[in-house]
C-alpha positions in Angstrom: -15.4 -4.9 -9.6 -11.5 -5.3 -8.8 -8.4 -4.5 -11.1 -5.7 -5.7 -9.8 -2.0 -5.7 -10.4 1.1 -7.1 -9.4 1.0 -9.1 -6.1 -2.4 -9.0 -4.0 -4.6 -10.8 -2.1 -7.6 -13.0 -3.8 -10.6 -10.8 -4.3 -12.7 -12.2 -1.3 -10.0 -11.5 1.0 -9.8 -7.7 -0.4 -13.3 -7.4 0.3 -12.4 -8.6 3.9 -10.0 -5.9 4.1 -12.3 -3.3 2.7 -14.4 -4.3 5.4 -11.9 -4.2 8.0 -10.8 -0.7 7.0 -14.1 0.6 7.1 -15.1 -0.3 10.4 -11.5 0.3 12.1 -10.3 3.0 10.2 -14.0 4.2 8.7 -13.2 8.1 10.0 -9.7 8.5 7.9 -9.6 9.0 4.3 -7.1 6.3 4.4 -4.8 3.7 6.0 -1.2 2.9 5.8 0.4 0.3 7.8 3.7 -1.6 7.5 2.2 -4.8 9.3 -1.1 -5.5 9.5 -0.3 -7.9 11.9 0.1 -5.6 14.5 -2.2 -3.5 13.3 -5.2 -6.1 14.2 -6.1 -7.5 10.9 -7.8 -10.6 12.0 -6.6 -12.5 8.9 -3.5 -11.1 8.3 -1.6 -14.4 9.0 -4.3 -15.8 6.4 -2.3 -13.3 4.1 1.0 -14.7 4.8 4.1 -12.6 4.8 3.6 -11.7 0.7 1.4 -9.0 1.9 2.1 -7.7 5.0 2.1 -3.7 4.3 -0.5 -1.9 3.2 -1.5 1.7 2.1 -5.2 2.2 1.3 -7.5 5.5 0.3 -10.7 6.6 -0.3 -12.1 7.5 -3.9 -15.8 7.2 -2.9 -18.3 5.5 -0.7 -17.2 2.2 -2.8 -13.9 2.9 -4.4 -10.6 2.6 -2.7 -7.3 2.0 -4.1 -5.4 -0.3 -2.1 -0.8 -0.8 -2.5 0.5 -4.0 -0.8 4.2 -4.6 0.3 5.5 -8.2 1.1 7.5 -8.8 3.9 10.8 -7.4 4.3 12.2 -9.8 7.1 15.8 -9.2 8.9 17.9 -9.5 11.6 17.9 -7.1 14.4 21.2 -7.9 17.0 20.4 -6.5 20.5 22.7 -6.2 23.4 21.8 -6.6 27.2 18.2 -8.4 28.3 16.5 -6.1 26.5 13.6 -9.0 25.5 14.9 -12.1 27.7 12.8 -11.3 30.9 15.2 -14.7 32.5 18.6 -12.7 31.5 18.5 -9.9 34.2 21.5 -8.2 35.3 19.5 -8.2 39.0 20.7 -5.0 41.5 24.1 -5.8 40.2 26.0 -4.6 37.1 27.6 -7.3 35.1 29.8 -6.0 32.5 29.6 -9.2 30.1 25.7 -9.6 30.4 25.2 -6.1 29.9 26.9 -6.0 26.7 25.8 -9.7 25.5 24.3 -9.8 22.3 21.2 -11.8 20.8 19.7 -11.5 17.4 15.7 -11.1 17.2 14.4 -11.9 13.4 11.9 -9.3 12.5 9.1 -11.2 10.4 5.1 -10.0 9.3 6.6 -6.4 8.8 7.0 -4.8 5.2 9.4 -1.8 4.6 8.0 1.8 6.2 5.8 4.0 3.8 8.1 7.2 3.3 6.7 10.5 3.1 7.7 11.2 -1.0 5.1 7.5 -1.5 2.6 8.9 0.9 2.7 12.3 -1.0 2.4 10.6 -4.4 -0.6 8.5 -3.0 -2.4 11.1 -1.4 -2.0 13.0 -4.4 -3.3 10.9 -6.8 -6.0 10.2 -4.6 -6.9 14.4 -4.7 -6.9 14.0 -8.4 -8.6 10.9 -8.8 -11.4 12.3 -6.6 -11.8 15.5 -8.2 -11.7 14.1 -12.1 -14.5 12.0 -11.1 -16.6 15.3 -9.2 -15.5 17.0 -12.4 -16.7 14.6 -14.5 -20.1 13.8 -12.7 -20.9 17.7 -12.8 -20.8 17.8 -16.1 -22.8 14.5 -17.0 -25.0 15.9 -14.5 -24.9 19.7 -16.1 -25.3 17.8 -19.5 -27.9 15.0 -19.2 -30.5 14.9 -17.0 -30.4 11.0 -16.8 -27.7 8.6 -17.0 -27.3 5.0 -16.8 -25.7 3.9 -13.4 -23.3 1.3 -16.0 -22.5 3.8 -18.7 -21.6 6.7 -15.8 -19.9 3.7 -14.2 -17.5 2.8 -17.2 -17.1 6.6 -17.6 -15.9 6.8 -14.2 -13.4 4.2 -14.8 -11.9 6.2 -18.0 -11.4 8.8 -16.5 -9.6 7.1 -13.5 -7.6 5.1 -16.0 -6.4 8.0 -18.5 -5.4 10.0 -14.9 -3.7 6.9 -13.3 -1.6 6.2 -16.9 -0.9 10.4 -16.3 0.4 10.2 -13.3 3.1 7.4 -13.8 4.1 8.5 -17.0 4.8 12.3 -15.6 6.1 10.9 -11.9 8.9 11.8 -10.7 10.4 8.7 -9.2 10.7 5.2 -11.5 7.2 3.3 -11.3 7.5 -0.3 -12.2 4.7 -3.0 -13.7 4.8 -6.5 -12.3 2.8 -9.6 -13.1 1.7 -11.7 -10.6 4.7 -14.2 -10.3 6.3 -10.6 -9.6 8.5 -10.5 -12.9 8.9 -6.8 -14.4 6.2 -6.0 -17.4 6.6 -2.4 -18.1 7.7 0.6 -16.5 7.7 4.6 -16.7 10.0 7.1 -18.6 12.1 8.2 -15.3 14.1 4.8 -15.1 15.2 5.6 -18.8 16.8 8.8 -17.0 19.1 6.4 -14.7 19.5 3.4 -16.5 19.8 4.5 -20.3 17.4 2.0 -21.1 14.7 3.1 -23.6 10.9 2.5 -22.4 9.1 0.3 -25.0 
């Protein structure tokens, strides 16, 4: 089952990429890349450039949480030949070709993952992970049998009432989109710097 929010792929092609991620990345407890274009996603062109970065973790054997970033095209101006294998300044030093400029558009590339979003996924990953042990020890300490659907929904709870938790305490502004990527909710820290209430 997938919950999804905000933009993502369709659900077949997040299976693709759970399968992807599994057998490239199967030895991590997660992935993070700002292009999977150039990380060897075989469909990643399929994808187009509204998801191009991607963070993904482990919760269990079938559970992974998955953030996508769209495509954060721009211009990069270089000077000299440092891409144009014709434009060679030969044995020779040529002031004006050395300092020519050309611009190189940047494109299947999302903005970088910095290290306070890779600290906040990690961690809710840790605490995702060890509700759910917590939670399975004591249905398991509890009742000697439990249905795989009931533990299932359970499971989800738990995940849900720690993931609503962990935005409303965070320390940065977390914001809700909708698919067409307009603004739906948001946490109490943007309150802090724009003076406008949550409701």
């Amino acid at each position: 089952k997938l919950w999804s929010l905000g933009v993502t792929p369709a659900e077949t092609q997040i299976r693709d990429l759970i399968d992807w991620v599994l057998k490239s990345h199967g030895g991590n407890t997660g992935f993070t890349t700002e292009s999977l274009m150039e990380s060897g996603y075989p469909d990643a062109s399929v994808l187009g450039e509204s998801i191009c970065g991607m963070a993904a973790v482990y919760i269990t054997e079938k559970d992974f949480l998955f953030w996508f970033r769209s495509s954060n095209a721009k211009e990069i101006k270089w000077g000299g030949a440092r891409h144009d294998p014709n434009d060679r300044d030969g044995k020779r030093m040529h002031p004006r070709s050395s300092f020519k400029a050309f611009m190189e558009i940047v494109r299947w590339k999302s903005m970088p993952w910095d290290d306070m979003e890779m600290d906040a996924i990690n961690s809710l990953q840790l605490i995702i992970k060890g509700s759910l042990q917590e939670e399975h020890s004591k249905t398991v300490e509890n009742v000697p049998f439990v249905d795989n659907r009931v533990q299932k929904v359970d499971e989800l709870c738990v995940i849900v009432n720690e993931m609503v938790r962990l935005i409303d305490t965070a320390a940065v502004p977390i914001f809700a989109v909708d698919a067409s990527g307009v603004i739906n909710g948001w946490n109490s820290k943007p309150a802090d710097v724009t003076g406008l209430a949550v409701e």
